[in-house]
C-alpha positions in Angstrom: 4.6 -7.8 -6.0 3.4 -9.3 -3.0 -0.1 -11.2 -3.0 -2.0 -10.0 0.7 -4.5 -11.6 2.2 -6.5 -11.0 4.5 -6.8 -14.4 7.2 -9.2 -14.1 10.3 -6.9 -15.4 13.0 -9.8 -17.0 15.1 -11.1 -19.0 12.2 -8.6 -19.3 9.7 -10.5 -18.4 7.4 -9.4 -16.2 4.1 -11.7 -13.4 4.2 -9.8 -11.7 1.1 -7.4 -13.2 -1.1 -6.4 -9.8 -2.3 -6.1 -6.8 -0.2 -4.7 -3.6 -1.8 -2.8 -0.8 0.8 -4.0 3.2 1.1 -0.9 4.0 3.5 -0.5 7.7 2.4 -2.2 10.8 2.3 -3.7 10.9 -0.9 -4.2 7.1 -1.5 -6.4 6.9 1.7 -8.1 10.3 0.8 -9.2 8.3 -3.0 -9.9 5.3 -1.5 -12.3 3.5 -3.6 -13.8 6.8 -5.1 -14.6 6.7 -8.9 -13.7 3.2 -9.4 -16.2 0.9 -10.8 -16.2 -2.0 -8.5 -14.6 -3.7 -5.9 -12.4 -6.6 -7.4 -13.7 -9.8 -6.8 -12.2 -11.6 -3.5 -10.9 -7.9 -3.2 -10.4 -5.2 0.0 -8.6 -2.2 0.6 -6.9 -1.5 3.2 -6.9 1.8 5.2 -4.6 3.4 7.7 -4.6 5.3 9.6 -7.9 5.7 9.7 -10.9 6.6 12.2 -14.2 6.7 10.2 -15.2 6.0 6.3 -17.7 7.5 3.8 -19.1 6.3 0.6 -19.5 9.9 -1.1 -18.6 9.5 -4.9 -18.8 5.8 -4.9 -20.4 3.6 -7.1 -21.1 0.4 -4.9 -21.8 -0.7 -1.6 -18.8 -2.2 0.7 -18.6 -3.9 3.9 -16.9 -2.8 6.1 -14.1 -4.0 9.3 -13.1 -1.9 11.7 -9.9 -2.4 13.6 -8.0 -1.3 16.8 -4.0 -1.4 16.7 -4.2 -5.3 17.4 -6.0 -5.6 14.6 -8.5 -6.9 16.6 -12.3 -6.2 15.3 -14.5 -3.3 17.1 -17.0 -2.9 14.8 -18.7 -4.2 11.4 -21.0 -2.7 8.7 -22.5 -4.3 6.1 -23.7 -3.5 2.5 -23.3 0.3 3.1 -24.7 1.6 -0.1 -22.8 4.9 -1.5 -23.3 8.5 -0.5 -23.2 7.4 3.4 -21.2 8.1 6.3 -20.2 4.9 8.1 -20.5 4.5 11.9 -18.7 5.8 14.4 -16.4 2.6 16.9 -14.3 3.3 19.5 -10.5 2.8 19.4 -10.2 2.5 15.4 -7.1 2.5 13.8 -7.8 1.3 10.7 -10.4 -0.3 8.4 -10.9 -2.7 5.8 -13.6 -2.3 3.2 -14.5 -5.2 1.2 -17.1 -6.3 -1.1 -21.0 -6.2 -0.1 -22.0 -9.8 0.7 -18.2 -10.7 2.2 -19.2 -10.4 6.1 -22.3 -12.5 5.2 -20.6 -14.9 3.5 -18.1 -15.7 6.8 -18.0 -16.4 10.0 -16.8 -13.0 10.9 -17.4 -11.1 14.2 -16.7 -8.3 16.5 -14.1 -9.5 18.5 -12.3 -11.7 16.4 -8.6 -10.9 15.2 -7.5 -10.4 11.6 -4.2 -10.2 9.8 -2.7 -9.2 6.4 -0.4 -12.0 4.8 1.5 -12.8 2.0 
């Protein structure tokens, strides 16, 4: 199995040394609903996707979201469970990580991202 990581091409920086794929239906429709935590130095990645919620989740996540460059439109941090994230134009897909990660970088709108093994 592949090891993915998730670099920010701008920095260089390893924002994720683990990301996990929700590429069909029903894994991006689970997402992180009902698990316990988000693995340490872990994300998910989502696509497609457009928007994210928190309903039946049991931590708060950060949250990148990118356009089809994988370029970053939008940001939110340490949104706590039961919540509906905001609304960026020209999503394609997201990554949520753990609450703390965008903090803990140098990561901004604007920047570029990529998933590597």
């Amino acid at each position: 199995m592949l090891k993915i990581k998730l670099v920010n091409i701008d920095t260089d920086e390893v924002i994720a040394e683990r990301v996990d794929g929700a590429y069909t239906f029903w894994s991006r429709f689970k997402g992180l609903m009902l698990t316990e935590s988000m693995p340490e130095n872990g994300a998910l990645h989502i696509t497609p996707c457009t928007a994210i919620h928190t309903f039946f989740m049991k931590f708060s996540i950060d949250i990148i979201y990118l356009n089809k460059e994988k370029e970053i439109v939008g940001i939110e941090e340490d949104l706590e469970p039961g919540k509906i994230g905001k609304k960026f134009m020209n999503v394609k897909s997201v990554i949520e990580l753990s609450a703390g990660t965008i903090r803990n970088t140098p990561t901004v709108v604007g920047q570029k991202v990529d998933l590597v093994d």
